[in-house]
N, C-alpha and C positions, 0 to 999 in steps of 0.2 A: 504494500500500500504506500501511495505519493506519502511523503513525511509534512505536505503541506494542508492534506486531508483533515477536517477535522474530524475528533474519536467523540465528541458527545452525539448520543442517539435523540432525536427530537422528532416531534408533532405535533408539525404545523396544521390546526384543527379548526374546520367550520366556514372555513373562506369560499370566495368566489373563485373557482382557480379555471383561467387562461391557459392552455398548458402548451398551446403553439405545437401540439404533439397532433396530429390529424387521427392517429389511432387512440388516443385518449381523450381527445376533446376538451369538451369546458365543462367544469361542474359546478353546476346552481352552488353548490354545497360541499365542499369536497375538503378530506385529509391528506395531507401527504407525510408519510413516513420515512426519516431521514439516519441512514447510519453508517460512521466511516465513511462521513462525508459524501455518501453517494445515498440518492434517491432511491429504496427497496422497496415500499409502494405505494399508490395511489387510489383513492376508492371514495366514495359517500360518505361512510362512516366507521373509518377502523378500529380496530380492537386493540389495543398497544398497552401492555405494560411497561412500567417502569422505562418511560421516555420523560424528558422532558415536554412539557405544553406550551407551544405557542398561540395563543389563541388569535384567529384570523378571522374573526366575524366581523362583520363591515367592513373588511379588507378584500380588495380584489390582489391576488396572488399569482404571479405572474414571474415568468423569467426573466433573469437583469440584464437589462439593456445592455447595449456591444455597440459602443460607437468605436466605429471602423478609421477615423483620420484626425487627428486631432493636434495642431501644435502646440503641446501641453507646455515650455517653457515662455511662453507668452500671457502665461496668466498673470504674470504682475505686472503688466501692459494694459491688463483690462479695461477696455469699453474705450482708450484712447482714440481709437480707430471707429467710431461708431456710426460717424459720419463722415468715413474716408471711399474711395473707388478703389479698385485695385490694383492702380497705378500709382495712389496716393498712399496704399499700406507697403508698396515694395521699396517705396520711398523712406517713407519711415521707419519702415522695421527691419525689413534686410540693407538696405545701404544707411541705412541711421543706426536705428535701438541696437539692434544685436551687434554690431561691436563693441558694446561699452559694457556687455556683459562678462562677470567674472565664474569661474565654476560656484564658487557660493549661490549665484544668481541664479546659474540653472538648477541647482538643486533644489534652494524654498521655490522656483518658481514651479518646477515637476510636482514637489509634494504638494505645494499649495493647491495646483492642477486638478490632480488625481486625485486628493482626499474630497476636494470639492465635489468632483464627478460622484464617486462613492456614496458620497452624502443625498446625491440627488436619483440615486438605484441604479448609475451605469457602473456594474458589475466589472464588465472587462472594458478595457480603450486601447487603439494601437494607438502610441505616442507618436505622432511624425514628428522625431525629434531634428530638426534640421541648423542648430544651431551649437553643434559640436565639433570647433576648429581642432579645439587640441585635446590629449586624451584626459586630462584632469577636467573638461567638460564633460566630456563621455561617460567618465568615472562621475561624476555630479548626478548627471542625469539618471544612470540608474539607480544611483543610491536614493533620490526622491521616489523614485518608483516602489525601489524596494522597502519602504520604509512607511507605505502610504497606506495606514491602517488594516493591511489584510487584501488589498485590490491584486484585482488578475488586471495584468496589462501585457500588451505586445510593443515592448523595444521597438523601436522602427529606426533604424539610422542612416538621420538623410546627410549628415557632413556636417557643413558650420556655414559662417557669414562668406570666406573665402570664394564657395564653391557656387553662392548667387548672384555673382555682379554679369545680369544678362545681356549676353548671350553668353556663357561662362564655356571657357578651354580647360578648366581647373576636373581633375578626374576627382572622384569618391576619394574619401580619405581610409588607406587599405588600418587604419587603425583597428577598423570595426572586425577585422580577425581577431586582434588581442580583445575586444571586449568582449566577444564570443567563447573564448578558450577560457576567460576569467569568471565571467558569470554565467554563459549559458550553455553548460557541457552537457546539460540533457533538455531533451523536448517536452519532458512530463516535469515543468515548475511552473509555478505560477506567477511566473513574468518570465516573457520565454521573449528570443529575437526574431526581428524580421528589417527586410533591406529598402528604405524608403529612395526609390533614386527621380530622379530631376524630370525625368521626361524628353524625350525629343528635342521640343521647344525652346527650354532653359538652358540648353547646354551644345555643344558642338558634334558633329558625329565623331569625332575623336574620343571625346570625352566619353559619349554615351554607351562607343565598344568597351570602352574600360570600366566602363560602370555594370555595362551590364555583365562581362565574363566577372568579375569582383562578384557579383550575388549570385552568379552559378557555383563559384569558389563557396562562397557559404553554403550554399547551399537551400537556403530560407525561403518563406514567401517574399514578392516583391509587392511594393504598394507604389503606384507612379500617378503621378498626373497628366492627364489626360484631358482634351475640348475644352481648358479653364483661358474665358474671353479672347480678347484679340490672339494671345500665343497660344492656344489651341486649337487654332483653323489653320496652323503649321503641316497638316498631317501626320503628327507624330507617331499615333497610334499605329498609320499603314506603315511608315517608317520601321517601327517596332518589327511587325509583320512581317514586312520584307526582308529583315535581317535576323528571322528567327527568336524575337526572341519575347513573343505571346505564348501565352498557354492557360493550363489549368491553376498554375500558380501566380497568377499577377492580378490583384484588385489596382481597379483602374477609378481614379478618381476625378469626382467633376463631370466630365464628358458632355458638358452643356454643346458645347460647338463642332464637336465631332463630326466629319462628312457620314451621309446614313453610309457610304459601304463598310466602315471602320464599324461603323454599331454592329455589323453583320460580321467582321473580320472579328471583334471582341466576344460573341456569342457562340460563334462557330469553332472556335480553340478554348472555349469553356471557361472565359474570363469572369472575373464577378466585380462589381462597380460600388460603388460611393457617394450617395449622392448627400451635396450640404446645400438642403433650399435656403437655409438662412440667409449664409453665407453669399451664396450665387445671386442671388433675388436682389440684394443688397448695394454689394459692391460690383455688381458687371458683367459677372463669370457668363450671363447668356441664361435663359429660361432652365432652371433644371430639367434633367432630361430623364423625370421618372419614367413617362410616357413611353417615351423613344426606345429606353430600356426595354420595357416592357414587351413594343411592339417586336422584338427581334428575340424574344423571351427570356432574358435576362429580369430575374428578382433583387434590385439594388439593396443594397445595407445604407442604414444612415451615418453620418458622422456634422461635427460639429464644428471642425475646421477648425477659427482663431476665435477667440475670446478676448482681443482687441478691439472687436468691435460688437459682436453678439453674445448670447448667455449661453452658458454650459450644461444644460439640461433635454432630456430629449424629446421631454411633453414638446418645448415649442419645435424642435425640430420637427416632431411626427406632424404637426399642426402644420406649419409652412407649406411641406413635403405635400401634404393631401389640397393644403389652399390651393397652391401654384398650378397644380397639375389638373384639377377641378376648373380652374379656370380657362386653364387652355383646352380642355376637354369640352366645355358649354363655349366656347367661344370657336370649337369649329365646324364645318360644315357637318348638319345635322346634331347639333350639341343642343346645349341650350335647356329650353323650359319646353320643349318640345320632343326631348331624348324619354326614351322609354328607360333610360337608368343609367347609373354613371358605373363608369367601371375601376372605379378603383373607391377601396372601402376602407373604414377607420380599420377593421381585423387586418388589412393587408400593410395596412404601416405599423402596425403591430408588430407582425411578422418580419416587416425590413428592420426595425427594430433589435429585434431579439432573432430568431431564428435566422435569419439571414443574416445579418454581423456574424454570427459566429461561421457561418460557411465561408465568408470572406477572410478571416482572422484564419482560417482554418481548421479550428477548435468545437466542430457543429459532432465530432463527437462526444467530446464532451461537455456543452452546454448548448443554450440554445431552446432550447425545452423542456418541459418537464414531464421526462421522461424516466423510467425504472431502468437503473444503470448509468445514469448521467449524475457527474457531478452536482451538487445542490448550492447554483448559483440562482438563487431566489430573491423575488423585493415582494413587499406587501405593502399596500398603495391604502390609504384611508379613503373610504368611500360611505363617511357618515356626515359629511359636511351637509350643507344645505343643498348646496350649486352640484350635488353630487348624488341628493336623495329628489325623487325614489328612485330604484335601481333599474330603470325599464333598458338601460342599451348599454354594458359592462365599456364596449370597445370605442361605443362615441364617449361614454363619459370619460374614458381616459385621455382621448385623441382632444378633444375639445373643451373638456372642464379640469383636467388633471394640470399639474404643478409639481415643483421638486418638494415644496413644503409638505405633500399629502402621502410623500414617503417615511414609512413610520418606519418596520424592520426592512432589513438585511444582512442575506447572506451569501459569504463565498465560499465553494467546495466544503457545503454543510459546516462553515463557523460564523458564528453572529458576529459581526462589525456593525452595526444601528441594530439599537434596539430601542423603542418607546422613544424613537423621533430622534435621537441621541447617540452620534458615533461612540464605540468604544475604543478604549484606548490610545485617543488620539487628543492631544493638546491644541485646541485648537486657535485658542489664543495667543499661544506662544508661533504658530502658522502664518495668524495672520500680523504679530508683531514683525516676525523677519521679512515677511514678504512686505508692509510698508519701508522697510531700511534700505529694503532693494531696491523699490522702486525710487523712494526719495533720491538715492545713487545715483538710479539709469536719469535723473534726472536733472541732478547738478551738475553731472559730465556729457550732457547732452550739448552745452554750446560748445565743446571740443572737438565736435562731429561737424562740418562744414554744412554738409546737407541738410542735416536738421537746427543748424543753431539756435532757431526759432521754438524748438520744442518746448511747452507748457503744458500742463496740465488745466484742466475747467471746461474742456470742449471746444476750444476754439483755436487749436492747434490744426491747420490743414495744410501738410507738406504738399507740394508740386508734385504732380503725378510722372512718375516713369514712364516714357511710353514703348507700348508692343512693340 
C-alpha cells in the first residue's frame, strides 16, 4: 500500500453522492465506505462497524475537482492583472514580475496557491510551473507543493522567465532530470511530475526539437499550449503533428484559435484539452473552444490558468465554461429560443471537472470518480443554504448556485484535510503573512525592471501590451 494512503477507515453517511461513475450513478441518498485510503463500497445505506462517521446530509458528495493548468506561482500577483489583455499580462509578468522573483517567492507563492485550491475542493492541480530559471527555484517550487496540506498535485515544469522573451531560441532547462531523480522516483506519490513545454508559437523550431526529445527523455505527460489568441493561429499544433510529436500523452491547452483540421489532428492521436473560459473570455485567448472540442469528440478538463487576474475556484470556472458555450450555441444557426434543447449540461461540466481532469493528468485510474477501488479523493459541498434549498436539480445547483465557501469537508486518498469548513493542519495565517512580504518585495523592486517601472498596486496599473 502507497505510504501516502490514509489507514483510518470512515463513512461518509447520508449524502447526495454524484459519483461521475456511469455504473454507479447518483444516489438520492447514499454511503460510501472508505479504507486504506481506497473506496471499498458504495450503496443507500451501509452496514459498517466501527468506522469513523462522517455525516453528509445536506451535502452533495462528489469527486474533487482536477484543475488541469494552473500557474500556481502567480498567486501573490493576485487579481493584479484583472483588467489586463494578454499582451498586457506577458508584459507584466513574464518580461516584468517574474524576474524579480527569488526561490523564497516561489515557494509561499506554490503553497499559498495550492492550499488555496484545497481549500476550495480542487483535490488535484497540474502546477504549470513556468517560472523556474534556476534549480533553487525548482527546489522552491516543489517544496510548496509538497508541503501544501495533504494536496495531490502534478509538477509540470515549464522553465523560468529566461525561456519566454517571445519568440524564444532558449531550449527547456534539462534541470528538470535532476528534479525528477530527486523527488519523483516513483509514479505512485502524491505529487508526481509532468513536462509543461512552450508550444510551437513561443519558441523556435530549434528550440521546440529540444524541448520536445527532453520530455520523451523523461518520459512524462506533456501539457502544451495550444490556439491561445493571436500566437495560436501559428499552427502549432499541425507543426506538432508533422514532427511527431502528438499523441495519447499530451493535454493541449486553450485551443480557442486552433485551425478545425488541428481539432481533428488532436482527437485522432487521442489528445485531451484544457479548457480556461475564464481566462480566454477575458483576456483575448479567442471564444473557448468547448464546442469545437466536442464537435470532433474530445471531453475537455477545466483549468484555471493565472490568478493575476481571475479566482481560483472551479464553481466559476464550471459557470463561464457552460455560459460561453451556451451562448454560442443559441447564437447559431438554429440555436436560440427556438432549439429543441441545448447540448451541453450543468452534469457535463461536472464531468470536465472531475472525471475528465483526471484523464488529462493521467490519474482517471485513480481518481476521478467514485468508484470501488479508487483512491478517496472526495469534497462535500453544503447544500443547506437558502440559494441552495430545495434540492430539485443537485448539478445546476452546483454549476450555478455553488461557491468555494459551500465547501465544508475534504479528502485526499481517504485522509481528511477540511473538515467543518476548516483546513487541517495548515497555518494559514502564517501563509498569508509571507505571501504579503513577497509580494510587498515583487513590489518595491518593481521600478528596477525597465518595462514595468510603472508597476503599482490598487488597479490601475496597465502595462503596454506585447504584441503577437
Amino acid at each position: 500500500m502507497s505510504t501516502y494512503l490514509g489507514t483510518e477507515r470512515i463513512l461518509i453517511k447520508g449524502g447526495v453522492v454524484l459519483s461521475q461513475d456511469p455504473k454507479v450513478g447518483d444516489l438520492p441518498k447514499g454511503d460510501i465506505l472508505i479504507e486504506n485510503g481506497l473506496i471499498s463500497a458504495i450503496g443507500p445505506d451501509l452496514s459498517v462497524d466501527d468506522a469513523r462517521v462522517i455525516d453528509a446530509s445536506d451535502c452533495y458528495v462528489l469527486p474533487g475537482f482536477v484543475d488541469t493548468h494552473r500557474h500556481n506561482w502567480q498567486s501573490v500577483v493576485r487579481h493584479v492583472g484583472s483588467d489586463w489583455t494578454l499582451g498586457q499580462y506577458f508584459t507584466g509578468i513574464h518580461f516584468g514580475l517574474s524576474k524579480l522573483f527569488r526561490p523564497e517567492d516561489t515557494y509561499i507563492a506554490n503553497l499559498l496557491g495550492r492550499v488555496e485550491a484545497l481549500d476550495a475542493g480542487i483535490t488535484t492541480m497540474l502546477d504549470w510551473s513556468h517560472n523556474t530559471d534556476t534549480p533553487e527555484h525548482g527546489d522552491a517550487a516543489v517544496a510548496g507543493l509538497l508541503e501544501a496540506g495533504g494536496a495531490r498535485s502534478v509538477f509540470a515544469h515549464g522553465g523560468g522567465a529566461s525561456m519566454w522573451q517571445v519568440v524564444s531560441a532558449v531550449p527547456h532547462h534539462r534541470d528538470v532530470l535532476r528534479i525528477q531523480k530527486e523527488y519523483f522516483s516513483s509514479s505512485d506519490q502524491l505529487v508526481t511530475l509532468a513536462f509543461a513545454a512552450r508550444g510551437p508559437q513561443y519558441a523556435t523550431p530549434e528550440a521546440n526539437h529540444a524541448d520536445f526529445a527532453l520530455a520523451r527523455e523523461l518520459g512524462t505527460r506533456i501539457s502544451v499550449h495550444a490556439g491561445d489568441g493571436e500566437w495560436g493561429k501559428r499552427r502549432g499544433l499541425a507543426w506538432m503533428h508533422e514532427n511527431g510529436y502528438t499523441g495519447p500523452n499530451v493535454t493541449y491547452v486553450h485551443c480557442n484559435t486552433l485551425a478545425d483540421d488541428e481539432y481533428h489532428m488532436l482527437a485522432d492521436t487521442g489528445g485531451t484539452a484544457s479548457v480556461s473560459a475564464d481566462i480566454e473570455t477575458q483576456m483575448g485567448h479567442g471564444w473557448p473552444a468547448t464546442g469545437k472540442l466536442l464537435d470532433v469528440g474530445v471531453r475537455p478538463s477545466l483549468s484555471i490558468d493565472v490568478c493575476t487576474s481571475n479566482g481560483g475556484d472551479m464553481f466559476h470556472a464550471m459557470k463561464t465554461t457552460i455560459s460561453t458555450q451556451r451562448a454560442l450555441d443559441n447564437d447559431a444557426p438554429g440555436g436560440g429560443s427556438n432549439a429543441d434543447g441545448l447540448r451541453l449540461s450543468c452534469k457535463d461540466v461536472v464531468d470536465f471537472a472531475t472525471m475528465q481532469g483526471a484523464i488529462a493528468n493521467g490519474l482517471d485510474d485513480k481518481i476521478g470518480s467514485i468508484t470501488v477501488g479508487k483512491q478517496a479523493d472526495i469534497i462535500l459541498v453544503r447544500a443547506d443554504s437558502l440559494g441552495m434549498t430545495p434540492h430539485n436539480n443537485p448539478y445546476g445547483a452546483l454549476v450555478y448556485s455553488g461557491h468555494a465557501g459551500m465547501v465544508d469537508t475534504v479528502l485526499v486518498a481517504g485522509k481528511v484535510v477540511k473538515e467543518n469548513g476548516k483546513l487541517l493542519g495548515v497555518d494559514v495565517n502564517h501563509i498569508k503573512e509571507l505571501a504579503q512580504r513577497t509580494t510587498d518585495y515583487l513590489f518595491e523592486m518593481a521600478p528596477t525592471v525597465s518595462s514595468i517601472a510603472d508597476a503599482r498596486r490598487g488597479g490601475e496599473w496597465l502595462p503596454s501590451a506585447t504584441k503577437s
